[in-house]
Predicted model as a PDB file, atoms N, CA, C, CB and O in Angstrom, pLDDT in the B-factor column:
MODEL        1                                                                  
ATOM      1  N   UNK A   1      95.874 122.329  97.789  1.00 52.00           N  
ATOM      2  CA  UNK A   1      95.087 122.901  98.868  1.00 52.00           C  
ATOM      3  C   UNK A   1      96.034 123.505  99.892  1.00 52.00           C  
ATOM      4  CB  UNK A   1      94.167 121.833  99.519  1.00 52.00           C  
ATOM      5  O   UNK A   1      96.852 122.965 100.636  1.00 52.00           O  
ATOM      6  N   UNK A   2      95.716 124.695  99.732  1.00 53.00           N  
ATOM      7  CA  UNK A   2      96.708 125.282 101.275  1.00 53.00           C  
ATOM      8  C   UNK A   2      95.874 126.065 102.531  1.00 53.00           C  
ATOM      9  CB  UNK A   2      97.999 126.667 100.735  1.00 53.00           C  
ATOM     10  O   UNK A   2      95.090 127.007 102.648  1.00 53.00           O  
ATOM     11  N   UNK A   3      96.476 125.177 103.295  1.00 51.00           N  
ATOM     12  CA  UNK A   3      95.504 125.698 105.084  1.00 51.00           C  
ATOM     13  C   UNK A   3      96.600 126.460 105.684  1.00 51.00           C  
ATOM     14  CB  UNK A   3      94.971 124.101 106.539  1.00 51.00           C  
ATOM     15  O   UNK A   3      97.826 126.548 105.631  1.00 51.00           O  
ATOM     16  N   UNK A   4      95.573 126.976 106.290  1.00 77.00           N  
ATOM     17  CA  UNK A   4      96.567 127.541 107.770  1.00 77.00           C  
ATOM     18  C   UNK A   4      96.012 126.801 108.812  1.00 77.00           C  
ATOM     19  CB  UNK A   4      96.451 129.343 108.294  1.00 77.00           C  
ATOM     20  O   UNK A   4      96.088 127.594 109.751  1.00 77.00           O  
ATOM     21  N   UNK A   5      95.594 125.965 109.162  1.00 89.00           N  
ATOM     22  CA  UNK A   5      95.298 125.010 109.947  1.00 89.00           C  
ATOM     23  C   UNK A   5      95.694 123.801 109.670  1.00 89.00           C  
ATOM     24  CB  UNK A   5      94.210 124.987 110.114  1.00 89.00           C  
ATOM     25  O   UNK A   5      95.310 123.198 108.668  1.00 89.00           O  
ATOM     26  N   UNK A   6      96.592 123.275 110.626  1.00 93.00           N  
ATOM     27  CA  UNK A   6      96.941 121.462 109.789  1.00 93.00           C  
ATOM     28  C   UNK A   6      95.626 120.347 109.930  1.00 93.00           C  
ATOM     29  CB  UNK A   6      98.544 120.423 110.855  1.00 93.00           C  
ATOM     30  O   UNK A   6      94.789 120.068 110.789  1.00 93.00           O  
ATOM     31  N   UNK A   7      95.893 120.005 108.883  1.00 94.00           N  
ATOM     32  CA  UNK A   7      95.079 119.013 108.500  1.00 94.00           C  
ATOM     33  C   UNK A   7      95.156 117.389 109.214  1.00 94.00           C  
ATOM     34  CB  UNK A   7      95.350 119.007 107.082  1.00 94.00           C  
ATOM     35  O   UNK A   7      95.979 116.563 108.820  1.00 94.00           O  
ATOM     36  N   UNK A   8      94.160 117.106 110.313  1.00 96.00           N  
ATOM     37  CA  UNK A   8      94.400 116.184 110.831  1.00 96.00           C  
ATOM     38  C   UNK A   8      94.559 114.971 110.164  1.00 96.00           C  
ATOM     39  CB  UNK A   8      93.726 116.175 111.570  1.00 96.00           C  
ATOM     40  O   UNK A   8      93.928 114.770 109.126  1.00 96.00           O  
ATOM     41  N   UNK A   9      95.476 113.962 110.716  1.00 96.00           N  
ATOM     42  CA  UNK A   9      95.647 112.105 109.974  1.00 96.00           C  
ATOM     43  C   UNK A   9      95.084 111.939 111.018  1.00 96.00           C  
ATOM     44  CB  UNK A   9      97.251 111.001 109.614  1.00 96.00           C  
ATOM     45  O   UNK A   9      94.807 112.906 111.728  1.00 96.00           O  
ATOM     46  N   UNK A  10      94.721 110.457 111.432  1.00 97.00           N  
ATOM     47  CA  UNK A  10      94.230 110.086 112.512  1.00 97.00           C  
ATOM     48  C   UNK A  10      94.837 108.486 111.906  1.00 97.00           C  
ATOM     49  CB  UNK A  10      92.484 110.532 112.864  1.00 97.00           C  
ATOM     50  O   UNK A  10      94.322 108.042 110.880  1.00 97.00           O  
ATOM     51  N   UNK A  11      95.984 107.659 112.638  1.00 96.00           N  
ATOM     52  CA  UNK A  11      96.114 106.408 112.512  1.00 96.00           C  
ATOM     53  C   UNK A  11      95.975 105.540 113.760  1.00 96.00           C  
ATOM     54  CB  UNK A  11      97.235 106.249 111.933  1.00 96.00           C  
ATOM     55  O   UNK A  11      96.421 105.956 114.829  1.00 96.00           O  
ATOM     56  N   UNK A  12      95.366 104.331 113.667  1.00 96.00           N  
ATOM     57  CA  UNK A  12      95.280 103.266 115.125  1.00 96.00           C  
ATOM     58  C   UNK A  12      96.236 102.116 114.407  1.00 96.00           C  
ATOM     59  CB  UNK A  12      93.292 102.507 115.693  1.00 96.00           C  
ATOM     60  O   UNK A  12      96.334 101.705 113.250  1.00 96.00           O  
ATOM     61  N   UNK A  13      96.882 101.803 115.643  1.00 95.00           N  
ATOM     62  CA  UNK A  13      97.353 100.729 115.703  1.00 95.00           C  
ATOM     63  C   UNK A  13      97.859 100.604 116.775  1.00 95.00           C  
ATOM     64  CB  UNK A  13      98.014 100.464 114.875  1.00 95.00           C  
ATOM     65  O   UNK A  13      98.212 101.536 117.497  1.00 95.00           O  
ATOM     66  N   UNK A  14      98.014  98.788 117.148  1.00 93.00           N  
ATOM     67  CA  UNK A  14      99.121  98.547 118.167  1.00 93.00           C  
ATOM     68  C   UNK A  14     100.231  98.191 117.953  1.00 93.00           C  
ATOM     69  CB  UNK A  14      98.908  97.806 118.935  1.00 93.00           C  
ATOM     70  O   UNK A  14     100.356  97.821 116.785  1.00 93.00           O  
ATOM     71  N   UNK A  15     101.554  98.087 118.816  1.00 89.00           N  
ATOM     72  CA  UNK A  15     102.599  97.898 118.834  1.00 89.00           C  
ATOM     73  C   UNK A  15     102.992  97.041 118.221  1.00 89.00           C  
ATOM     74  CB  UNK A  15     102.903  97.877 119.654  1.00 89.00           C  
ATOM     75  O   UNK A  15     104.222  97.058 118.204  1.00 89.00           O  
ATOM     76  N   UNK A  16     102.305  95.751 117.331  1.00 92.00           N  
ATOM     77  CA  UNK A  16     103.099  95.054 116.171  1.00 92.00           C  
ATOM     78  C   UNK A  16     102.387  95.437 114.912  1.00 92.00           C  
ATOM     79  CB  UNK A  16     103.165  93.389 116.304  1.00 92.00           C  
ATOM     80  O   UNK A  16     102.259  94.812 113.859  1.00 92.00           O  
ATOM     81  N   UNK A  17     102.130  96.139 115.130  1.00 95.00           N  
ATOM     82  CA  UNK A  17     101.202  96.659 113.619  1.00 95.00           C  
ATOM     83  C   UNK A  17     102.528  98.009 113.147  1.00 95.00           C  
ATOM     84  CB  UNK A  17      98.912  97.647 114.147  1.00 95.00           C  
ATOM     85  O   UNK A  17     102.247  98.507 112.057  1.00 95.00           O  
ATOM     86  N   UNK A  18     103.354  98.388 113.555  1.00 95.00           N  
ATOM     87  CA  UNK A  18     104.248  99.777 113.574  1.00 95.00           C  
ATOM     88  C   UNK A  18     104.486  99.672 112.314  1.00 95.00           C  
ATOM     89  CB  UNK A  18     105.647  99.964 114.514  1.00 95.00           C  
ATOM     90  O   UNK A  18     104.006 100.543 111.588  1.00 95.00           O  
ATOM     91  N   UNK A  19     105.229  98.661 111.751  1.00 96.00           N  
ATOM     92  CA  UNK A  19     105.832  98.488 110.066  1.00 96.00           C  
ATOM     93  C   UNK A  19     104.672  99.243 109.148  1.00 96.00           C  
ATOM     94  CB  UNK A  19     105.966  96.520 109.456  1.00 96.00           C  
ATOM     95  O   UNK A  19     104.663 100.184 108.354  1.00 96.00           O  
ATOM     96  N   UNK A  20     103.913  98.519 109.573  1.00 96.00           N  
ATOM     97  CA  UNK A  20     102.805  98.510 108.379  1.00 96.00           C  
ATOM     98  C   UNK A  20     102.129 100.359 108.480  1.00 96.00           C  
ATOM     99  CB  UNK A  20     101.256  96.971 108.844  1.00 96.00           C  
ATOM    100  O   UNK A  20     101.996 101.228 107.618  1.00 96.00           O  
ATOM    101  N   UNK A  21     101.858 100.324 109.871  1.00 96.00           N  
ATOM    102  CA  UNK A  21     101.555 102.121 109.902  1.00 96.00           C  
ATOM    103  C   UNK A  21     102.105 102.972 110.102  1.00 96.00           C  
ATOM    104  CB  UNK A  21     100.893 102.636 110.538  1.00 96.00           C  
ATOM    105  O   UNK A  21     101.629 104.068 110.396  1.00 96.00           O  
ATOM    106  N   UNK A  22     103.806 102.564 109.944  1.00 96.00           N  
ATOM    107  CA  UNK A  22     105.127 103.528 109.501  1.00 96.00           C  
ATOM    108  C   UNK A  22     104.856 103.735 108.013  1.00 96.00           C  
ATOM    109  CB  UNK A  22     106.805 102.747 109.742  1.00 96.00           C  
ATOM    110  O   UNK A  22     104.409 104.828 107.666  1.00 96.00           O  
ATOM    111  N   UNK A  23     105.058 102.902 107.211  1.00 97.00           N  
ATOM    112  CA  UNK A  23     104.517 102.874 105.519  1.00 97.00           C  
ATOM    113  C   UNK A  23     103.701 103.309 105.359  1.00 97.00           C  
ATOM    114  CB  UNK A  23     104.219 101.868 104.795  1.00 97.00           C  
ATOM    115  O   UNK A  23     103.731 104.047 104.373  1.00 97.00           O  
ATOM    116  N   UNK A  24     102.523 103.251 106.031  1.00 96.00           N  
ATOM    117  CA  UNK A  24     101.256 104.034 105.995  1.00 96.00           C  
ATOM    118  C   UNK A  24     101.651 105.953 105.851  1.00 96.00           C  
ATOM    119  CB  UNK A  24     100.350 103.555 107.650  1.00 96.00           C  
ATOM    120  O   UNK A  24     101.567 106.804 104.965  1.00 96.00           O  
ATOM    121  N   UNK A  25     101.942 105.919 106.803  1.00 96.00           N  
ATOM    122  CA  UNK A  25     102.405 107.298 107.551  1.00 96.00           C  
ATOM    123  C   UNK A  25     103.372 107.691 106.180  1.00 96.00           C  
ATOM    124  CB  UNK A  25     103.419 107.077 109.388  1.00 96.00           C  
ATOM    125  O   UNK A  25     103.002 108.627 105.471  1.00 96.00           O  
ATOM    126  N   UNK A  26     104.520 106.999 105.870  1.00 96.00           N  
ATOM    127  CA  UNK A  26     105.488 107.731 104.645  1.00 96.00           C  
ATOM    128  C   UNK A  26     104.846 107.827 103.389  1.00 96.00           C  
ATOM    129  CB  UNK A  26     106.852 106.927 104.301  1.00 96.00           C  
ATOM    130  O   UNK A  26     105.113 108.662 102.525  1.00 96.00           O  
ATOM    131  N   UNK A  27     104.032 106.983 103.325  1.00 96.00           N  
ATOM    132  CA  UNK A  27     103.123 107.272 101.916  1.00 96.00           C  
ATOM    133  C   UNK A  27     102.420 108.692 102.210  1.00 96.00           C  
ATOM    134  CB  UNK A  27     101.771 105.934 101.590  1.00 96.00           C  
ATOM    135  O   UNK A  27     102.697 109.587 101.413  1.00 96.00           O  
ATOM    136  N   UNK A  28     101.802 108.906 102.952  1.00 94.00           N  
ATOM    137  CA  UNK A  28     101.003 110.079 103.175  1.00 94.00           C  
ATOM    138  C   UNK A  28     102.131 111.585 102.961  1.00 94.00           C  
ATOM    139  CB  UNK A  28     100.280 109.884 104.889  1.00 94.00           C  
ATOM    140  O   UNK A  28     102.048 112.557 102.211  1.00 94.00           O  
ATOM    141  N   UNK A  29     102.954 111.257 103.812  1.00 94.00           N  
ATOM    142  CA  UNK A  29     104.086 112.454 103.772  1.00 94.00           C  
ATOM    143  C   UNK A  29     104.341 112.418 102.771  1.00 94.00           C  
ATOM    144  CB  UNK A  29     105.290 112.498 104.492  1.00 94.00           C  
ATOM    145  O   UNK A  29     104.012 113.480 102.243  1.00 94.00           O  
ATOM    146  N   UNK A  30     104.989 111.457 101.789  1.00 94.00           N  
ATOM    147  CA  UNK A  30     105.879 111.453 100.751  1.00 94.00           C  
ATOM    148  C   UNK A  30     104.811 112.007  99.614  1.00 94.00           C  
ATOM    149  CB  UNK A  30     106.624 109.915 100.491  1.00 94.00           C  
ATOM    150  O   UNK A  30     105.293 112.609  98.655  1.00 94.00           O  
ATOM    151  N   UNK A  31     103.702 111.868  99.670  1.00 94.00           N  
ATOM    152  CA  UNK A  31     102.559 112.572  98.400  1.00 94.00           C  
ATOM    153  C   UNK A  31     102.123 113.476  99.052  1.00 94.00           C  
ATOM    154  CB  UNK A  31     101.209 111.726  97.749  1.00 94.00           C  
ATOM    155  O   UNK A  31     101.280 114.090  98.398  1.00 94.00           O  
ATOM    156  N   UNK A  32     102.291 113.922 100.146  1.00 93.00           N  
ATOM    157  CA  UNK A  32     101.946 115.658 100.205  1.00 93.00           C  
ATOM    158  C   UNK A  32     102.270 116.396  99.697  1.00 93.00           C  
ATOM    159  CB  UNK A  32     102.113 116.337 100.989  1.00 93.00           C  
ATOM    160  O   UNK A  32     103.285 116.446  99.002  1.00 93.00           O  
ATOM    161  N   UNK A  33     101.255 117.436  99.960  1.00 89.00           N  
ATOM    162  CA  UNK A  33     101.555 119.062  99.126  1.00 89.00           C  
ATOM    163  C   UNK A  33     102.679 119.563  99.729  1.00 89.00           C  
ATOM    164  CB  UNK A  33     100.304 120.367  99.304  1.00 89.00           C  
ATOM    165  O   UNK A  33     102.948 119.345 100.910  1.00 89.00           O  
ATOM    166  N   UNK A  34     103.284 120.157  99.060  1.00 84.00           N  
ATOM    167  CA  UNK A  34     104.640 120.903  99.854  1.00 84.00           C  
ATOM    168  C   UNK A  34     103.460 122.351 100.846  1.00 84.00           C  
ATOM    169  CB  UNK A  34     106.286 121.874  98.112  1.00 84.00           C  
ATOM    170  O   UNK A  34     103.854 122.920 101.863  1.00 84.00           O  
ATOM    171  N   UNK A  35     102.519 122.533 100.392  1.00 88.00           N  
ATOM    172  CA  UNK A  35     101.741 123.276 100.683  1.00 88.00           C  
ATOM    173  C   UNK A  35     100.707 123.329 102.070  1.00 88.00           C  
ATOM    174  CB  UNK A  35     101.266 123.217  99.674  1.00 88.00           C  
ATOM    175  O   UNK A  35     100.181 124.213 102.745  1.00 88.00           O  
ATOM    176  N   UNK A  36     100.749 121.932 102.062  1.00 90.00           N  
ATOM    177  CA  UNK A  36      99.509 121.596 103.169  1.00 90.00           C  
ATOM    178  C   UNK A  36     100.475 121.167 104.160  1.00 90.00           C  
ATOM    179  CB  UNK A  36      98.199 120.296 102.763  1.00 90.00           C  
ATOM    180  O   UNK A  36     101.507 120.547 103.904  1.00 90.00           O  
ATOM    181  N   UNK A  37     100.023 121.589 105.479  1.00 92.00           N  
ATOM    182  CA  UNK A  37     101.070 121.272 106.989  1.00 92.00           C  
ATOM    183  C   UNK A  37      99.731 119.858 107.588  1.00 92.00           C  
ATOM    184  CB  UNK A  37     101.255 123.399 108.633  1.00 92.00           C  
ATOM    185  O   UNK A  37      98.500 119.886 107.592  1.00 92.00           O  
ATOM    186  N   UNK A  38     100.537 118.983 107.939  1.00 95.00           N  
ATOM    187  CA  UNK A  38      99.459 117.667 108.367  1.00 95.00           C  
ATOM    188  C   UNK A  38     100.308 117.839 110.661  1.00 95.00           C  
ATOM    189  CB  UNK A  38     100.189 115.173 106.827  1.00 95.00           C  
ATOM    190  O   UNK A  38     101.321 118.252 111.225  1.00 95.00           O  
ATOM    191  N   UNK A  39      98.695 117.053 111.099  1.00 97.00           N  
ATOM    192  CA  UNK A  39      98.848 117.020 112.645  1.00 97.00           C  
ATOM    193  C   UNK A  39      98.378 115.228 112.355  1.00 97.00           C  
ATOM    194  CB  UNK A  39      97.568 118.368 113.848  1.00 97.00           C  
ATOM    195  O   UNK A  39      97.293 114.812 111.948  1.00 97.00           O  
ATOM    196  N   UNK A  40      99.504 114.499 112.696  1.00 97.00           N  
ATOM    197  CA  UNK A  40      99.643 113.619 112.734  1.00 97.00           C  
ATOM    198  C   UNK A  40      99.132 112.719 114.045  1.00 97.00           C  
ATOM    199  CB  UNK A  40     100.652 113.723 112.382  1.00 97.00           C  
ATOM    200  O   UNK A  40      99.936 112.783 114.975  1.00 97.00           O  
ATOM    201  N   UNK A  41      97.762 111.758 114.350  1.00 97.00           N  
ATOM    202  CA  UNK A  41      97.731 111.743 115.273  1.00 97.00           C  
ATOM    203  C   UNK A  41      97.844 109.884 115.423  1.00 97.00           C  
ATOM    204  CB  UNK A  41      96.655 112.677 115.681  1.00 97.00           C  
ATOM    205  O   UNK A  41      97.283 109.179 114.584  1.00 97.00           O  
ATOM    206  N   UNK A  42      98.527 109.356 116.433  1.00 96.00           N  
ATOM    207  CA  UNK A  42      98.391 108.392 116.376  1.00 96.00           C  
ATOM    208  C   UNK A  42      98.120 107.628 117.883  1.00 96.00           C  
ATOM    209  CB  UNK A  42      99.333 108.130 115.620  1.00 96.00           C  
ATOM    210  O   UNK A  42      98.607 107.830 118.996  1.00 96.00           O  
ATOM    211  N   UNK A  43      97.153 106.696 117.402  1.00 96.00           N  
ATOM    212  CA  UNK A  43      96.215 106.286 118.434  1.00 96.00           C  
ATOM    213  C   UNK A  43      96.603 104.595 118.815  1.00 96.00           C  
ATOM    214  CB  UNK A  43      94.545 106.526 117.796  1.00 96.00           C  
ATOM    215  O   UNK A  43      96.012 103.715 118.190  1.00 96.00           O  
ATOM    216  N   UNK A  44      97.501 104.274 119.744  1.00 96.00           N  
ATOM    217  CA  UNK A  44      97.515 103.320 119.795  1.00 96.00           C  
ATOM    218  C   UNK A  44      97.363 102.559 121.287  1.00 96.00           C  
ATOM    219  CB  UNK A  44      98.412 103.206 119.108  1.00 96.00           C  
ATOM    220  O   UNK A  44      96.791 103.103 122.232  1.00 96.00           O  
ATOM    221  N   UNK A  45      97.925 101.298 121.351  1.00 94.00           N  
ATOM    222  CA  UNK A  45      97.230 100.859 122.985  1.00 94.00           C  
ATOM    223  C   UNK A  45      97.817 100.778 123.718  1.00 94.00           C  
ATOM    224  CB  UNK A  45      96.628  99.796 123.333  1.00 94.00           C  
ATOM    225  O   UNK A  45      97.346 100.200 124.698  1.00 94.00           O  
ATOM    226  N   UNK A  46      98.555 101.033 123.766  1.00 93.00           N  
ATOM    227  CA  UNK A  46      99.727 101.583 125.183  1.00 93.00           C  
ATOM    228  C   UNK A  46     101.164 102.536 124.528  1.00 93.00           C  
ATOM    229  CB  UNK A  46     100.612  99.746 126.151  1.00 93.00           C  
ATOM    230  O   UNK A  46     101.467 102.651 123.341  1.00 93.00           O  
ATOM    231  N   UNK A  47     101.731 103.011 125.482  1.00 93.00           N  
ATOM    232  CA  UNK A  47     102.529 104.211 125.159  1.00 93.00           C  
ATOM    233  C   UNK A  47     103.451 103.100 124.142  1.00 93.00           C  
ATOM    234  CB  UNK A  47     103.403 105.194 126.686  1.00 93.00           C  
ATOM    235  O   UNK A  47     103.527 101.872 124.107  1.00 93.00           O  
ATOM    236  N   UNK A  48     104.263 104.504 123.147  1.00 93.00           N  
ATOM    237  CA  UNK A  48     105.479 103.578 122.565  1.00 93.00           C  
ATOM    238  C   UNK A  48     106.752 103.612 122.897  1.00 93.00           C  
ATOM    239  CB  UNK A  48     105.649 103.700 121.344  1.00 93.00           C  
ATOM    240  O   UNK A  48     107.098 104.648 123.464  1.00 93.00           O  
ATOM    241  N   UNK A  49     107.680 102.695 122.700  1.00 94.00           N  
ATOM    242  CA  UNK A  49     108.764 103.539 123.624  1.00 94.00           C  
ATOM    243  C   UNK A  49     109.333 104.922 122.874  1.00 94.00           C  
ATOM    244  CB  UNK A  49     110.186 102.491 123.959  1.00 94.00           C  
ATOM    245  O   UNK A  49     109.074 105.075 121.680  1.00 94.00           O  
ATOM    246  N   UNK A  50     109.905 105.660 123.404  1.00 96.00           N  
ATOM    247  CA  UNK A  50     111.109 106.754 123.009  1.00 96.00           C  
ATOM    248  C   UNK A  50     111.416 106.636 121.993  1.00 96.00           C  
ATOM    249  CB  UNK A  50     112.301 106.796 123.612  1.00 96.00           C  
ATOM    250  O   UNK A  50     111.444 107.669 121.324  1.00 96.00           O  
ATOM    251  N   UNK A  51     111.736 105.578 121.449  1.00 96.00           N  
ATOM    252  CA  UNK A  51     112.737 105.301 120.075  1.00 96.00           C  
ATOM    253  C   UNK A  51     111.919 104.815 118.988  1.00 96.00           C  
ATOM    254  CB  UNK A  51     113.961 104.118 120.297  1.00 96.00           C  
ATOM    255  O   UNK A  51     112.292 104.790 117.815  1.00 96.00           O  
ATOM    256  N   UNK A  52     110.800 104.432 119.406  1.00 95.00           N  
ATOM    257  CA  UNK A  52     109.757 104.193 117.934  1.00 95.00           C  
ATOM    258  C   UNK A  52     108.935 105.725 117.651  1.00 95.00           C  
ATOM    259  CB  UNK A  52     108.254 102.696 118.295  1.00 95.00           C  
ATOM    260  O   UNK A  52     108.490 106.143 116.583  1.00 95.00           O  
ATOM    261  N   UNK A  53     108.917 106.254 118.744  1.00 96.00           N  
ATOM    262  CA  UNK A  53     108.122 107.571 118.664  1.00 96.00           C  
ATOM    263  C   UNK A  53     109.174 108.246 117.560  1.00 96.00           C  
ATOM    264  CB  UNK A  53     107.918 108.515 120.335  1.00 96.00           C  
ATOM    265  O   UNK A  53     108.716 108.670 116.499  1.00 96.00           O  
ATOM    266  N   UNK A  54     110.447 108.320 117.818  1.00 96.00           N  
ATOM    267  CA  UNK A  54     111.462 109.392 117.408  1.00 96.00           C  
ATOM    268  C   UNK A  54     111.404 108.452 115.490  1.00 96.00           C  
ATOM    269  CB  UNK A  54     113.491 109.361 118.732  1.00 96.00           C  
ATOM    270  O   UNK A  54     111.523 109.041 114.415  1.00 96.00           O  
ATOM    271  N   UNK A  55     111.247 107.325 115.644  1.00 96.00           N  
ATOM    272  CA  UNK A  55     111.819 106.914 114.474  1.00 96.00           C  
ATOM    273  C   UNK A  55     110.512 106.978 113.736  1.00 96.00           C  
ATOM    274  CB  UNK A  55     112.631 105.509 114.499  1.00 96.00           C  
ATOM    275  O   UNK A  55     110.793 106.661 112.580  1.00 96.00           O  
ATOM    276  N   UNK A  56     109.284 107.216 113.813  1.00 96.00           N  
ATOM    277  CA  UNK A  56     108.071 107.741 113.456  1.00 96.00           C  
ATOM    278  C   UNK A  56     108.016 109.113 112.957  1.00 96.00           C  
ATOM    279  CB  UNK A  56     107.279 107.639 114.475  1.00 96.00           C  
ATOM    280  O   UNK A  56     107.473 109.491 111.919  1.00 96.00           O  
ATOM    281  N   UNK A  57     108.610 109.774 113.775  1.00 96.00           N  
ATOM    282  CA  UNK A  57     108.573 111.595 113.418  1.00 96.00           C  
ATOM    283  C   UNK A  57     109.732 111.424 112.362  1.00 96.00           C  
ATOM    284  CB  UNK A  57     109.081 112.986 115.014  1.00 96.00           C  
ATOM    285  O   UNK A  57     109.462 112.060 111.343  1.00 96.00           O  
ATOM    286  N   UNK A  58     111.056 110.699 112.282  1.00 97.00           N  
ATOM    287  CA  UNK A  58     111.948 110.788 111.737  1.00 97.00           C  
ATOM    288  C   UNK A  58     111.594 110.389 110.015  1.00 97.00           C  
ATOM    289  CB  UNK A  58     112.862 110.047 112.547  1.00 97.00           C  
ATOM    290  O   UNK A  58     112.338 110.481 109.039  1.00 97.00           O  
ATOM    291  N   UNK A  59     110.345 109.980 110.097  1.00 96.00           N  
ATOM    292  CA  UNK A  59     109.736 109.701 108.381  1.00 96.00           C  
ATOM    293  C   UNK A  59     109.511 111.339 107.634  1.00 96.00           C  
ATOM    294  CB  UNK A  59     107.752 108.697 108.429  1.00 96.00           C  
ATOM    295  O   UNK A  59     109.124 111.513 106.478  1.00 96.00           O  
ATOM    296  N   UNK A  60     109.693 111.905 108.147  1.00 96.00           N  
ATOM    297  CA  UNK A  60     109.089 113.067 107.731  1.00 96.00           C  
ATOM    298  C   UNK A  60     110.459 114.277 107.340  1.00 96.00           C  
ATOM    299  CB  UNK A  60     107.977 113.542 109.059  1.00 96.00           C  
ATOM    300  O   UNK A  60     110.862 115.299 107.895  1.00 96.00           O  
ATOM    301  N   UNK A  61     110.820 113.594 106.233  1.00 93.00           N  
ATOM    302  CA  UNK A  61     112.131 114.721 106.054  1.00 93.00           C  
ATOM    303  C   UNK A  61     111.696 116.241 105.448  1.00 93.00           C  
ATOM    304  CB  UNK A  61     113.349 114.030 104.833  1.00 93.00           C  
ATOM    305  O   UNK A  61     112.245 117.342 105.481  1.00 93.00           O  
ATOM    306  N   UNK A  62     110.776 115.876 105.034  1.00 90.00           N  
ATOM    307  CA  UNK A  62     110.260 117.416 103.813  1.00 90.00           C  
ATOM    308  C   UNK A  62     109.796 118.013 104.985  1.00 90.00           C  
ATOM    309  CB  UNK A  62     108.740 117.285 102.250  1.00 90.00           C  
ATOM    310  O   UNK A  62     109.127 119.031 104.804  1.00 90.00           O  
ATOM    311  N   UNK A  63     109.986 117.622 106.253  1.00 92.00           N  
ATOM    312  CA  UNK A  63     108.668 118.727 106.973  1.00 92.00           C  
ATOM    313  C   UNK A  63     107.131 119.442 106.752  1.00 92.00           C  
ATOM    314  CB  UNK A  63     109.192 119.784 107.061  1.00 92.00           C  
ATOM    315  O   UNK A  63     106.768 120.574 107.073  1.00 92.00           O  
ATOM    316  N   UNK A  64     106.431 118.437 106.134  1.00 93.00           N  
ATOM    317  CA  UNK A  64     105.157 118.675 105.966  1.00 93.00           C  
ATOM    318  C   UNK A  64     104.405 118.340 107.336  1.00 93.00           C  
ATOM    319  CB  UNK A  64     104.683 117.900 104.777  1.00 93.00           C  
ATOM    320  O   UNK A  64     103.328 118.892 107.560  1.00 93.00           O  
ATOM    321  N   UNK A  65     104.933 117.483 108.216  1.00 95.00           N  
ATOM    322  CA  UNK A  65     104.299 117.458 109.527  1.00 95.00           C  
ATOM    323  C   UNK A  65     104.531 118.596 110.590  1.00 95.00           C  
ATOM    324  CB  UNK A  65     104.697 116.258 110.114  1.00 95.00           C  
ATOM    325  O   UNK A  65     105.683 118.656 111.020  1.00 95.00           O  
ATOM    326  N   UNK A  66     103.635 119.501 111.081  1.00 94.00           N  
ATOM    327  CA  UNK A  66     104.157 120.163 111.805  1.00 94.00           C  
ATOM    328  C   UNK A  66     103.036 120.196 113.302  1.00 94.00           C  
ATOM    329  CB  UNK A  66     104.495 121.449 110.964  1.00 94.00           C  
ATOM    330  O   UNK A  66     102.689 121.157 113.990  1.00 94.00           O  
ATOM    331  N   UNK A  67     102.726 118.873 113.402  1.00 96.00           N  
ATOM    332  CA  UNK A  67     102.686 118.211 115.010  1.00 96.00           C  
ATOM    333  C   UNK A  67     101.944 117.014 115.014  1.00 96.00           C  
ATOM    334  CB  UNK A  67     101.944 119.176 116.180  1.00 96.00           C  
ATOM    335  O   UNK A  67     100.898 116.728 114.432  1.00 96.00           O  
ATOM    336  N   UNK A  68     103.077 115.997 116.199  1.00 97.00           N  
ATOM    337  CA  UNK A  68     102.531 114.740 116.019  1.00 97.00           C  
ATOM    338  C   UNK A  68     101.823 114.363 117.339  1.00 97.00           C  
ATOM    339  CB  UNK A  68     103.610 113.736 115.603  1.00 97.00           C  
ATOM    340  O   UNK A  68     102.218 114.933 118.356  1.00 97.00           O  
ATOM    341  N   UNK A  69     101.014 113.639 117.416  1.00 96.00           N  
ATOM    342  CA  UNK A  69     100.295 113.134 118.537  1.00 96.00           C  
ATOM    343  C   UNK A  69     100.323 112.326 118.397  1.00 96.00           C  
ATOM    344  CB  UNK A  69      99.302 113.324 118.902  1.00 96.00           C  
ATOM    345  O   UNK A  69     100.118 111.776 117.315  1.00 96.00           O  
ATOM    346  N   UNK A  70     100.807 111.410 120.237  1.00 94.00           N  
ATOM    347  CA  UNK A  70     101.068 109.963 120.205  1.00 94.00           C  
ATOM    348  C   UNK A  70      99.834 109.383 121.804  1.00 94.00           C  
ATOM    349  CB  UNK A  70     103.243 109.674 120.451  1.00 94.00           C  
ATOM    350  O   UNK A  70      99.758 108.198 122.127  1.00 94.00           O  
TER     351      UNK A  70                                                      
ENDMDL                                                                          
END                                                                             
């Protein structure tokens, strides 16, 4: 399937749940289409710091994400 619109994720979690909806998140990237661009949105209950945000976007080596929402 190829968009020109990215295709929203929508994940919740809170701050000890990260492991589990980091894995979440690399499964999704890692079986994407090289084709389809994903808007990654993630919904959780208070801000994260700096360095989980960065190490979140940092799952995404193929660049199939092309915008994340935190």
């Amino acid at each position: 399937m190829s968009t020109s619109i990215p295709l929203p994720i929508v994940v919740c979690y809170t701050s000890n749940f990260i492991v589990p909806a980091a894995t979440t998140l690399l499964s999704i990237i890692e079986s994407a289409l090289p084709t389809t661009q994903y808007h990654i949105i993630s919904l959780v209950e208070a801000p994260l710091f700096p360095a989980t945000e960065e190490a979140i976007r940092a799952l995404d080596k193929r660049g199939v994400v092309c915008q994340w929402s935190f």
